[in-house]
C-alpha positions in Angstrom: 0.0 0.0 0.0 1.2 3.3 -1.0 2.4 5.2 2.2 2.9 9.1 3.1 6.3 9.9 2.5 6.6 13.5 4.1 9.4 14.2 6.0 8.6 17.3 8.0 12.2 18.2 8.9 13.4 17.2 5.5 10.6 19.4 4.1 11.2 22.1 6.5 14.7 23.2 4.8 13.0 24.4 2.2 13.7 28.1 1.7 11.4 29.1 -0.7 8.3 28.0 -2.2 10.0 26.7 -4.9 12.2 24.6 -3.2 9.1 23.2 -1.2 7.7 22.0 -4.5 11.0 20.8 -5.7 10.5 18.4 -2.3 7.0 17.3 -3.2 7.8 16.3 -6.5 10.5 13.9 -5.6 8.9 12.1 -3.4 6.0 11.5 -5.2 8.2 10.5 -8.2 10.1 8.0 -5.4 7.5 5.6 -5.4 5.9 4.7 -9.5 3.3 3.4 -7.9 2.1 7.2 -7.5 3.7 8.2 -10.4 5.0 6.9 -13.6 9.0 7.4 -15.1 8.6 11.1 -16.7 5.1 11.4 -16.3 2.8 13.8 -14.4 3.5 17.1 -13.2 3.2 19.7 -10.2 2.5 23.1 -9.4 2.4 26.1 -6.8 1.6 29.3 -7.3 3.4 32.3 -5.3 4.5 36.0 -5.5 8.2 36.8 -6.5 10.0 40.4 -7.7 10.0 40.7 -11.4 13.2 42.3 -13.1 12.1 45.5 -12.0 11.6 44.6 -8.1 7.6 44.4 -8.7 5.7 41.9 -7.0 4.1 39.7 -9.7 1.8 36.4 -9.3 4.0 33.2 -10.7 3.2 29.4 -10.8 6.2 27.2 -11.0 5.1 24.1 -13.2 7.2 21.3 -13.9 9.1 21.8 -17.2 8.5 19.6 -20.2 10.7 16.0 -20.6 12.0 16.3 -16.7 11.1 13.3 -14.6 9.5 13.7 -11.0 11.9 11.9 -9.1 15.0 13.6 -10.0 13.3 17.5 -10.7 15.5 20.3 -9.3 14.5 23.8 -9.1 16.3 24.4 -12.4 13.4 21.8 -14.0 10.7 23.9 -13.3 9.2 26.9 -15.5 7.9 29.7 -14.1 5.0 31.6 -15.5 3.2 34.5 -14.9 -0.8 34.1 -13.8 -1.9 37.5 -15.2 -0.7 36.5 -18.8 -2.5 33.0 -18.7 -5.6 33.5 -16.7 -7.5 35.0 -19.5 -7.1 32.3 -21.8 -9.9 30.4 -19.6 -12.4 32.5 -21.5 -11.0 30.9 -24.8 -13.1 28.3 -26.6 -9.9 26.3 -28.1 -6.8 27.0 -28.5 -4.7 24.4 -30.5 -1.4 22.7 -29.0 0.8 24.7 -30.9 -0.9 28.3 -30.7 -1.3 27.5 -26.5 2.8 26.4 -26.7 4.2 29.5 -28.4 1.7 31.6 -26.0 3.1 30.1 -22.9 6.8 30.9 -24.0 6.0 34.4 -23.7 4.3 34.0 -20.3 7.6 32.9 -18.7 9.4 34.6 -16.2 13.2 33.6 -17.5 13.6 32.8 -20.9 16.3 30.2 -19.8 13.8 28.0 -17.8 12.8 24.7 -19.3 9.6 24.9 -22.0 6.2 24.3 -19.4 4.7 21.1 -19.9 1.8 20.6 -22.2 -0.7 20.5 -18.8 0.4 23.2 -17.7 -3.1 24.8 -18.2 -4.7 22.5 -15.8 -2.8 23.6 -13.0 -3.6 27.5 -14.0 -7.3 27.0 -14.7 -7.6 25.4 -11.1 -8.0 27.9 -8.6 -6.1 26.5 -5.6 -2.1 27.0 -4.9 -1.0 23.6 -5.3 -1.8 21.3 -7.8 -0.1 17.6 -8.7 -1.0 15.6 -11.2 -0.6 11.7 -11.0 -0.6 8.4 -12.6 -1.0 6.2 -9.5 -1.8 2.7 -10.3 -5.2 2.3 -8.0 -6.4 5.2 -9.7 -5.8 4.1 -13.4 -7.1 0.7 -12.6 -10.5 2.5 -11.9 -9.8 5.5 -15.0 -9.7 2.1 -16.9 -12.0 -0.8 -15.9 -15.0 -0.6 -18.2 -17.1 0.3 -14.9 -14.9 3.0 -13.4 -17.0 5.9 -13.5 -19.5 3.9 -11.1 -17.4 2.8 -8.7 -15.8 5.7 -8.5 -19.5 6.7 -6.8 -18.9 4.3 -4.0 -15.5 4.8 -3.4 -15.7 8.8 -3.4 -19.4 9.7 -3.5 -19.9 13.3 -4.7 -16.0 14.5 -4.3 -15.2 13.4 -7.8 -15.0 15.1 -11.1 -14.7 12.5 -14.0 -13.6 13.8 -17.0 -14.1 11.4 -20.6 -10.4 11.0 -22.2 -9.2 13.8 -24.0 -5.4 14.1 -25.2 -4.0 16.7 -22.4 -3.5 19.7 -23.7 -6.5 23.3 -23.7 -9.7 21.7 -23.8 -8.9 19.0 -21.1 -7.7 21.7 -19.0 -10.2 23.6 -19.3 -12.6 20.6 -18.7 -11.5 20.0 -15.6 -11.7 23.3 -14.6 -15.5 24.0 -15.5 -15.9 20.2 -13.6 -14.6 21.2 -10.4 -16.1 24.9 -10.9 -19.5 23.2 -10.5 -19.1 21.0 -8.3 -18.4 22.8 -4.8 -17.6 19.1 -3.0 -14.8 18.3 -5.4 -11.5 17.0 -3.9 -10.2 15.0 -6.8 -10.4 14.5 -10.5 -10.2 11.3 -12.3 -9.0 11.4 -15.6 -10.7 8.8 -18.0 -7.3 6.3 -19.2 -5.4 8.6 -17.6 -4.9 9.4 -14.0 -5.9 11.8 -10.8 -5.6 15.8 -10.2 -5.4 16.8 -6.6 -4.8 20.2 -4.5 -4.4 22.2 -1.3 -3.7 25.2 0.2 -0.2 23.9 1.2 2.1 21.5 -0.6 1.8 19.6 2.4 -1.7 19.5 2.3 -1.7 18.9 -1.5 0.6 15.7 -1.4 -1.4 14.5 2.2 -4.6 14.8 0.0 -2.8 12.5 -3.1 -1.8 9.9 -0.6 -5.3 10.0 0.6 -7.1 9.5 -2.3 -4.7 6.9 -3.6 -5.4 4.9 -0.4 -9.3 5.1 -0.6 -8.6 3.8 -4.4 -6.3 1.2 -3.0 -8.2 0.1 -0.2 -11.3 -0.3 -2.5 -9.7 -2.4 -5.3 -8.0 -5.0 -2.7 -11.1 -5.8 -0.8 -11.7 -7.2 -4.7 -8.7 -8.9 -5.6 -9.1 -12.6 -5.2 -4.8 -14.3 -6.2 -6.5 -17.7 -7.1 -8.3 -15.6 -9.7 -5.3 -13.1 -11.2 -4.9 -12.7 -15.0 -7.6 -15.7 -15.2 -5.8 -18.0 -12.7 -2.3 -20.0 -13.6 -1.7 -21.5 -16.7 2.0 -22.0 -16.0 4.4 -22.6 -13.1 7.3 -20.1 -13.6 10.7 -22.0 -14.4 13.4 -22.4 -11.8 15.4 -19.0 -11.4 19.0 -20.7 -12.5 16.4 -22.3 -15.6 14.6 -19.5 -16.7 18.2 -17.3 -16.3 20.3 -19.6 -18.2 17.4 -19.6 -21.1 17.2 -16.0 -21.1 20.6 -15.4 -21.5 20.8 -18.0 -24.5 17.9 -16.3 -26.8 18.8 -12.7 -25.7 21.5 -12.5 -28.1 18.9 -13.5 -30.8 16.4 -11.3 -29.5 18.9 -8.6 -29.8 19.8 -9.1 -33.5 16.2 -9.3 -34.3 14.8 -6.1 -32.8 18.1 -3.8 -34.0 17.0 -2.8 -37.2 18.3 0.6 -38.3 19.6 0.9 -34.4 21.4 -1.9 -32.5 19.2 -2.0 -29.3 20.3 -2.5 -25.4 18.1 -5.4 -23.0 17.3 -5.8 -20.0 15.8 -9.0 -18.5 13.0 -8.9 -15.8 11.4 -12.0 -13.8 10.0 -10.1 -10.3 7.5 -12.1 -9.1 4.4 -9.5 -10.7 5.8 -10.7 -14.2 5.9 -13.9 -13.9 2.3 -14.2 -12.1 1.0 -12.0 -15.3 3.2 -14.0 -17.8 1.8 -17.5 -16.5 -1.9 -16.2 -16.3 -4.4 -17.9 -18.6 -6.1 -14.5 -20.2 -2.6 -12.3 -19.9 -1.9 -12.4 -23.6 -5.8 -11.4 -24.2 -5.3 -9.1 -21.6 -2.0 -7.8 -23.0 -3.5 -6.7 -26.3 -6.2 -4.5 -25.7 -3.6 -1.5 -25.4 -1.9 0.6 -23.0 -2.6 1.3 -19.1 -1.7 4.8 -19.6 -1.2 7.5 -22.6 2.3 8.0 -20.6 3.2 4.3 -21.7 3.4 4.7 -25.2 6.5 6.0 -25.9 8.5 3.4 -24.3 6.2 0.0 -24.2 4.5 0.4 -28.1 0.5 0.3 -28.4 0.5 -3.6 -26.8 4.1 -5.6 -25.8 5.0 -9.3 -27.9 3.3 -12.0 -25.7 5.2 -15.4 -27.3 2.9 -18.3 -27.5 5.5 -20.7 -25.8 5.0 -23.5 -23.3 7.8 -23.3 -20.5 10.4 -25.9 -21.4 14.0 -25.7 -19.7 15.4 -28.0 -22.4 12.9 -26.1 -25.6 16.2 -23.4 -26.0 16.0 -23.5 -29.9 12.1 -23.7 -29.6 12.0 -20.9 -28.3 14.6 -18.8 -30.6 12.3 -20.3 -33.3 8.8 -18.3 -31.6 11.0 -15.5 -31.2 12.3 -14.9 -34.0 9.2 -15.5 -35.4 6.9 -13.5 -33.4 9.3 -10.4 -33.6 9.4 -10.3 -37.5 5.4 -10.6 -37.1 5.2 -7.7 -34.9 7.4 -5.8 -37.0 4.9 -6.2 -39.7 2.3 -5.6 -37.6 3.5 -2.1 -36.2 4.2 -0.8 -40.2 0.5 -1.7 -40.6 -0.8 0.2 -37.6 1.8 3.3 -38.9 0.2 3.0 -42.4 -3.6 3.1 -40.9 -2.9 5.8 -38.6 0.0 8.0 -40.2 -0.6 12.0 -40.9 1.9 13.5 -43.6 5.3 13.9 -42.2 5.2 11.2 -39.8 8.2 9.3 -39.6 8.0 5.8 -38.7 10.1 4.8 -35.1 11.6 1.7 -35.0 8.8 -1.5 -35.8 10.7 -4.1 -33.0 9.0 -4.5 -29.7 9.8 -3.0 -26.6 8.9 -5.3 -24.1 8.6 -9.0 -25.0 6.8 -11.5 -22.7 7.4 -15.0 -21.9 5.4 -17.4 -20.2 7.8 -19.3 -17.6 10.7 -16.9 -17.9 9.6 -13.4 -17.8 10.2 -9.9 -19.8 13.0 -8.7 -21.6 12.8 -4.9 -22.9 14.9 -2.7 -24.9 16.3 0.8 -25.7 18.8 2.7 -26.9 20.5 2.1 -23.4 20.2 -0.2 -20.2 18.7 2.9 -18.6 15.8 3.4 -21.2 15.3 -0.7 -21.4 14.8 -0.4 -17.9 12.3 2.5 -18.3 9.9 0.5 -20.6 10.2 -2.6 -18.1 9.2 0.1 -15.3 6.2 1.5 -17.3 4.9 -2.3 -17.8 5.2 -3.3 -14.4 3.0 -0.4 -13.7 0.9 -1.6 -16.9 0.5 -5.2 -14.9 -0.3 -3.7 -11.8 -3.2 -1.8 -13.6 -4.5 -4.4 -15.3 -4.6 -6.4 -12.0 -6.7 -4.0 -10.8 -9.1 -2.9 -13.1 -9.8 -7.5 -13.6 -10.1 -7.1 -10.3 -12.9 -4.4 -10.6 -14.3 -5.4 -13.9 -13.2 -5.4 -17.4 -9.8 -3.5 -18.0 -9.9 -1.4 -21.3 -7.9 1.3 -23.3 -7.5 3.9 -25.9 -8.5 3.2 -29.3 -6.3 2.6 -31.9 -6.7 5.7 -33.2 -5.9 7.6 -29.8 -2.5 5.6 -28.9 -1.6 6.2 -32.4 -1.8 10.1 -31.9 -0.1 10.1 -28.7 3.2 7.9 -29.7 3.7 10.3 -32.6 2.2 13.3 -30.8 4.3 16.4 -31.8 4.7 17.9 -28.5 5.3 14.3 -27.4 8.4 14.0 -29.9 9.6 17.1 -28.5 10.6 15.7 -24.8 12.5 12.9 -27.2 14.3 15.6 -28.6 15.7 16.9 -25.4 17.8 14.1 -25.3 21.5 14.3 -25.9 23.0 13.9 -29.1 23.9 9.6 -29.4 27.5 9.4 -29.1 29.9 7.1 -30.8 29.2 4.0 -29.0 25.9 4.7 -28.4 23.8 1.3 -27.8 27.1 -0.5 -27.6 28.4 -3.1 -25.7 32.4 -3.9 -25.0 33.5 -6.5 -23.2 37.5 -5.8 -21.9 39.5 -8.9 -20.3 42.1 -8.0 -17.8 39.3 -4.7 -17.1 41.4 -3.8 -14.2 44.4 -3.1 -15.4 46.0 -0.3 -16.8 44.9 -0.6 -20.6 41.7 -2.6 -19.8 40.3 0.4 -17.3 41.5 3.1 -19.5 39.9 1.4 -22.7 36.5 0.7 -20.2 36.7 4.8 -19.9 37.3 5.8 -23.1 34.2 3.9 -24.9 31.7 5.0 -21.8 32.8 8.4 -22.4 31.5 8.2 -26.2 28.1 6.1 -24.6 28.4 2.3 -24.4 28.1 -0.1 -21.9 30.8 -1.9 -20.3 31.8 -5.6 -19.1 35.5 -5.6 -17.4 36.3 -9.3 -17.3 39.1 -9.9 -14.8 40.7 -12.8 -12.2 40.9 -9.5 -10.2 37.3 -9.4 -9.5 37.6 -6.8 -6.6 39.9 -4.6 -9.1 37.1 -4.9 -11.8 34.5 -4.0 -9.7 36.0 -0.8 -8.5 36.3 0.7 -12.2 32.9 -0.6 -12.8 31.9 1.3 -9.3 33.8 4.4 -10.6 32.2 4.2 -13.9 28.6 4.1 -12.7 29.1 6.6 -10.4 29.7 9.2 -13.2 27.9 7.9 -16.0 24.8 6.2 -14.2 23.5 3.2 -12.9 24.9 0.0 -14.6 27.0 1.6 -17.7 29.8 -0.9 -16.6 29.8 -4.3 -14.8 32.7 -6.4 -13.8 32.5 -10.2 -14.0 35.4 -12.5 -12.9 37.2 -14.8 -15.1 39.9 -17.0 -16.1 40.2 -16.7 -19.9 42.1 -20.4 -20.0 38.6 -21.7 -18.2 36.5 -22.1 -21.0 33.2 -22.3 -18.7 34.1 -19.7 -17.1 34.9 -17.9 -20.5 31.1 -18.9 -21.3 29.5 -17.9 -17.7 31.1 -14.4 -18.5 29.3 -14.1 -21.9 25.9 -15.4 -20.4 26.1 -12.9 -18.0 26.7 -9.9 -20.4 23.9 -11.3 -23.0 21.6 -11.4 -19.7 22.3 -8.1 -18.3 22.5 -6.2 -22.4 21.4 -8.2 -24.4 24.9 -9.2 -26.4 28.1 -7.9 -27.0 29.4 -5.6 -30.1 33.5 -4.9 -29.3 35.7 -7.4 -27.8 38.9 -6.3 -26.6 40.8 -9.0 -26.0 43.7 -7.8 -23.0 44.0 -9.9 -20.6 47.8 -10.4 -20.2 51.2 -11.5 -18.0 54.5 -11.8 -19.2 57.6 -13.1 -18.6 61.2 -13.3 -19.7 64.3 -15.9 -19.9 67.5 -17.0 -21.7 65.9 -19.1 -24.2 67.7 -22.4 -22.7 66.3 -21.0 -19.5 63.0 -21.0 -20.3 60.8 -24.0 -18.6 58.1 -25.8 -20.2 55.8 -24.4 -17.3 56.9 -20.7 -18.3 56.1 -21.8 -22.0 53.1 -23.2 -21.1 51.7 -20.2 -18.8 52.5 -18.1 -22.0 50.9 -19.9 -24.3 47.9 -20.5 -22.1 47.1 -17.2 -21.2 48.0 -15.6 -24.0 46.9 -17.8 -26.9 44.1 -20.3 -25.4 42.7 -17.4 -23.4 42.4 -15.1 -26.7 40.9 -18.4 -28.8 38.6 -18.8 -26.3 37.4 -15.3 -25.9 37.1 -14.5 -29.1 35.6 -18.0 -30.2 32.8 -17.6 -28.0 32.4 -13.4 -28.8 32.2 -15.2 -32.9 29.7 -17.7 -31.7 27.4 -14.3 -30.2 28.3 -11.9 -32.8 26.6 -14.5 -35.4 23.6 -15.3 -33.1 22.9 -11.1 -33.3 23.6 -10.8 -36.9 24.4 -7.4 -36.6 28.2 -7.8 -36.6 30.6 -6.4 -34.5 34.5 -6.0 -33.4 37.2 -7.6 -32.1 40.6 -5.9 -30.9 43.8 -7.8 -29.6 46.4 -5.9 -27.6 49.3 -7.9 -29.1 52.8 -6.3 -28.5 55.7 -5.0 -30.5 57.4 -8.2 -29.7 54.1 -9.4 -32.0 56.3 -8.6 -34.8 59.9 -8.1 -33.2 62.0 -11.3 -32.0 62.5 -9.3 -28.0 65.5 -10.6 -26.4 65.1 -13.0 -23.7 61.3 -13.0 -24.7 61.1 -16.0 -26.8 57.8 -17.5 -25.2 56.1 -14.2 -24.8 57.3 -13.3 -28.0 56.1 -16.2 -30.0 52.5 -16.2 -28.4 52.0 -12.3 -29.2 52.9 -13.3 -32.7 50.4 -16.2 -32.2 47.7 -13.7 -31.1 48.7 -11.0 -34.2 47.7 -13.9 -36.3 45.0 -15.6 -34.9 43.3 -12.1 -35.1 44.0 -12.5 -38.7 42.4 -15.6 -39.4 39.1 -14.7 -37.7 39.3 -11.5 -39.9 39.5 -14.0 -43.0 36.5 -15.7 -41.5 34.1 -12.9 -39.8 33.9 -10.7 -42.8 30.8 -12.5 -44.1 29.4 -12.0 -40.8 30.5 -8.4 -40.6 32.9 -9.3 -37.6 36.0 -7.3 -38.2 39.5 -8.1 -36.5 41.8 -5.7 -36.1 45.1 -5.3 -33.5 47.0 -2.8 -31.7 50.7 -3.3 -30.9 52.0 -1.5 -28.2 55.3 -1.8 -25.8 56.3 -0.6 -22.7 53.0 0.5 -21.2 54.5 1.1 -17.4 51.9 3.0 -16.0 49.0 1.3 -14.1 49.9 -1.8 -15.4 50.0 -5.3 -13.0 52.5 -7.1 -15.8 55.1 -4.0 -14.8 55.0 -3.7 -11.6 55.8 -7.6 -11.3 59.0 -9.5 -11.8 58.9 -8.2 -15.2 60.3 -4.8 -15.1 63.2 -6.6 -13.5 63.4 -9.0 -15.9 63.4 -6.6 -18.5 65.6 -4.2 -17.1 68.2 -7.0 -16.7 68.0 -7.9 -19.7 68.9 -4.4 -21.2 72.0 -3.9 -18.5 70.2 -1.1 -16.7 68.5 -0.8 -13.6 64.9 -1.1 -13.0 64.2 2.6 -12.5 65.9 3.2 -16.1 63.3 1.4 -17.6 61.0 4.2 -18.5 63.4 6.6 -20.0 65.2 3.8 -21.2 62.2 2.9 -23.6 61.5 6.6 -23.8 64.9 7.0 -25.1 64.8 4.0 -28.1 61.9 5.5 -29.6 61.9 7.8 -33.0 59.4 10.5 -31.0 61.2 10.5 -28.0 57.8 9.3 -26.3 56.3 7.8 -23.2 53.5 5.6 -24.0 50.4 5.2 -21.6 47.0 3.0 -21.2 45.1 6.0 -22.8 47.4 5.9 -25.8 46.6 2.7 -26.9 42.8 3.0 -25.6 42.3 4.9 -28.3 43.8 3.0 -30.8 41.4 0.5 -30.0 38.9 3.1 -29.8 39.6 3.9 -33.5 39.7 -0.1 -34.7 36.1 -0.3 -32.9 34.4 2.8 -34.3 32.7 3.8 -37.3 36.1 5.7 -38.8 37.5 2.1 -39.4 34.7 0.4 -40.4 35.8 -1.3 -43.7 39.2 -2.5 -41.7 39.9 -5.7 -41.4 43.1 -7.9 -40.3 44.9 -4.8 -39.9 47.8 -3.8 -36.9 48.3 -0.8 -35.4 51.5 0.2 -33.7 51.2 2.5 -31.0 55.0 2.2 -29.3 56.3 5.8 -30.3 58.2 4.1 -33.5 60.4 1.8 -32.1 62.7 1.3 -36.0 63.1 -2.8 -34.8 59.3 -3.3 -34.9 58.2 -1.4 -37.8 55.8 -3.5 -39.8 57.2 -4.7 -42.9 
């Protein structure tokens, strides 16, 4: 049950009004079950000093593509009553006249454009207004008998208003509603959701709580578990099952729903999605369109429900229904676009965004992890709607017609367009062995900073998971993740991959780092020092990339592969021979999958670097003694020693050759194939020839 969340002290450090309704509207975006991801809005109206020190009437309104939870004073526009009051007497106004009028209503020019209900807070004549999508309440705006219920659950202190796309007339319909009806305390939005108010923004939020809980209260005295979604058709798989199956068709679900985009995935099984994934009328149910206008955007008209019997051992089965059902949604969705388009349309992509599974659970997609998430979010809200308004009577949506016009919804398109340009790697995923070290972090860094995601495979688990910590911390909840693994175990080399396809979807670049070194007299050098070379070296990079070629043709959407050899990948280094011959081994074997992968669109490329000191584990082992024995120096003459033997005079570091491979993985080399790179300063010896 939703619960009050008002901190009185916390609330009490607000200085301004402003900052008072900055409070209110993150904690009614804390809990979605008040309040969808980036839907609904707030209000207060007060008195501030204009540029010219006069007192002038303002209400701050939350600003257009901002999200609830997160809101900071800075997301709010402020606008000035006197200039919108008399559009009330208006008869119409269309969304675009009403949107270039409120521009000039604001008090900064620099605030955020006011969102397109902005209206309904103005019309109302109270000081605090909030606007919600709570889940009781939409269960009742949509059951087929809401309207009467709503009669015994709130009596005469309801306004119901028919669904109308927000924008003047709605606003002004609920205004004229409440107007004449002197017990209002609440308005239910048809399909849509509540309006609520008070004197006080802690009266206003009290008074959302409190009808939420009446709605709440109501529907539960009516929900009957035996009965939910039609009662169980399935038993949910295992967890380990229904994991391990997921992360062997999420590759293919991948490939299938990145069309002109590659796609990012994120897999769900909470206990509300598999209870509405194994009910016998949820794919009925599914279909008759979305919970709330809000949805649209990010879960499509109606999800892909795959008509699949849970089977543990039915993996390629259940590729089969998938790749099957997605193509038929695909065609499905260009239909709708045809039936519904208005010139200048442009179609988004066809693919689903959330994809149901009976047994298993739901897998979603974006253009990030983040957004994935987001349409997950809005469907577990969708499932918690759709319990309650079974629960109440028969749950129904917006026409055809009316989702149509809200997923392509100019003003709706604009909060898309807020969103920041798509960087290089953009809806990519990398996957980095030896992630903690000096070349794997910096490479890890270097592709988040242009947008992707991040899987930093290491033996050095608690060293991964520190980048992957620092990572998230600056570029947001799971950008990076850090797995631990042994690239000579080849099920653990397959754990690591089943792990990234479950937590994205797939992988696009593998950079292929993980590395030791060590150095002898060749009549000094052991079979167990040959072997550790050649194991970690050259079975570790077969077996990472082998499995990366196995996922890259399950997508079908290609992808990149970069060694880190070495110059001693095409220089004979003196008292190297075992390291030497398996970074030549490497340097070819990159090759050779090049030779294969093209048809695939797999490229192989390599970058050959030497003496990267700093951060690195390999240097600040026996190695650098080794080395510096080798060359007749001491060990703290190493650096300018190398320095010194280059043609640039140069130092070379981790974030050198991190963006070598950055160049092998990105668009600007993407017709090259079985090609090395040197990055060693020019060091004459190892010049390719």
């Amino acid at each position: 049950m939703v619960q009050s969340l008002w901190d009185k002290s916390k609330a009490g450090q607000a200085k301004h009004t402003l900052d008072e309704l900055v409070y209110r509207s993150n904690i009614i975006g804390a809990d979605r079950r008040v309040c969808n991801w980036g839907g609904g809005n707030t209000s207060s109206k007060t008195t501030v000093k204009d540029f010219r020190g006069r007192d002038v009437e303002v209400m701050y309104v939350k600003g257009s593509g901002s999200d609830l939870a997160s809101m900071k004073a800075a997301n709010f526009t402020g606008l000035r009553m006197d200039d919108i009051r008399p559009l009330f007497e208006r008869e119409h106004m269309p969304d675009e006249e009403m949107v270039a009028y409120l521009a000039h209503c604001m008090i900064d020019a620099k605030h955020p454009r006011a969102s397109i209900e902005t209206l309904l807070h103005a019309f109302l004549p109270f000081k605090h207004v909030d606007h919600t999508h709570p889940d009781s309440i939409i269960s009742l705006c949509c059951a087929d008998n809401g309207k009467e219920l709503a009669k015994e659950i709130f009596g005469d202190r309801f306004v119901w208003v028919p669904y109308v796309r927000p924008g003047f007339s709605l606003s002004k319909m609920i205004a004229e509603g409440v107007l004449a009806n002197p017990h209002a305390e609440l308005v239910l939005m048809e399909k849509h959701g509540l309006v609520t108010w008070g004197d006080t923004s802690e009266a206003c939020y009290a008074q959302t709580i409190k009808i939420i809980s009446e709605a709440e209260a109501f529907i539960e005295a009516r929900v009957k578990d035996e009965f939910l979604f039609g009662g169980e058709k399935f038993k949910p798989l295992p967890t380990e099952d229904r994991r391990r199956m997921a992360a062997d068709v999420m590759p293919v679900i991948r490939g299938a729903v990145s069309d002109a985009k590659k796609m990012i995935l994120s897999f769900d099984d909470e206990e509300d999605v598999l209870s509405f994934v194994c009910g016998k009328n949820s794919y009925e149910l599914s279909q008759v369109g979305a919970a709330c206008p809000d949805h649209l955007v990010h879960t499509k008209m109606v999800p892909l429900f795959i008509d699949w019997a849970p089977d543990k051992d039915d993996v390629e089965g259940l590729k089969a229904k998938l790749e099957e059902g997605i193509a038929a949604y695909k065609e499905q969705y260009k239909a709708y676009f045809e039936r519904n388009r208005s010139e200048g349309d442009v179609m988004f992509e066809a693919a689903p965004r959330v994809i149901l599974i009976p047994g298993i659970g739901m897998i979603n997609s974006g253009k990030s992890w983040a957004m994935s998430k987001v349409s997950g979010a809005l469907y577990h809200r969708a499932i918690a709607v759709m319990r309650g308004a079974t629960a109440l009577g028969r749950f129904v949506s917006l026409s055809e017609n009316e989702s149509y016009n809200v997923e392509y919804w100019p003003l709706e398109l604009y909060k898309l367009s807020l969103a920041p340009a798509e960087a290089e790697f953009s809806r990519k995923v990398a996957f980095i062995t030896g992630g903690a070290g000096g070349i794997g972090s910096e490479t890890a860094r270097r592709f988040v900073e242009e947008g992707a995601h991040v899987v930093l495979a290491d033996l050095n688990l608690e060293g991964a998971q520190k980048v992957a910590a620092e990572i998230n911390g600056k570029f947001g909840e799971n950008r990076a993740i850090a797995v631990k693994m042994d690239v000579t175990d080849e099920d653990a080399v397959r754990s690591a991959y089943a792990e990234t396809a479950l937590t994205y979807g797939g992988v696009d670049i593998i950079v292929n780092n993980a590395g030791l070194a060590t150095s002898s007299p060749f009549e000094e050098t052991s079979l167990k020092e040959w072997n550790l070379n050649m194991n970690v070296l050259g079975t570790g990079y077969f077996l990472v990339a082998r499995e990366a070629f196995k996922m890259m043709k399950e997508q079908s959407i290609g992808g990149s592969m970069v060694f880190v050899g070495s110059k001693n990948s095409v220089y004979a280094g003196k008292n190297a021979s075992a390291y030497s011959s398996v970074k030549a081994l490497e340097a070819h074997l990159a090759r050779c999958i090049a030779a294969e992968g093209g048809q695939y669109g797999i490229r192989v490329n390599t970058v050959l670097p030497d003496a990267i000191l700093q951060g690195s584990a390999i240097w600040n082992s026996g190695w650098r003694n080794e080395r510096a024995a080798a060359y007749g120096i001491q060990p703290d003459e190493l650096e300018e020693y190398y320095r010194k033997r280059t043609t640039l005079l140069v130092n070379i570091y981790p974030r050198d050759i991190a963006e070598g491979i950055a160049f092998f993985a990105s668009s600007k080399a993407e017709k090259t194939t079985g090609c090395m790179l040197t990055i060693d300063g020019g060091v004459p010896a190892a010049f390719t020839r």
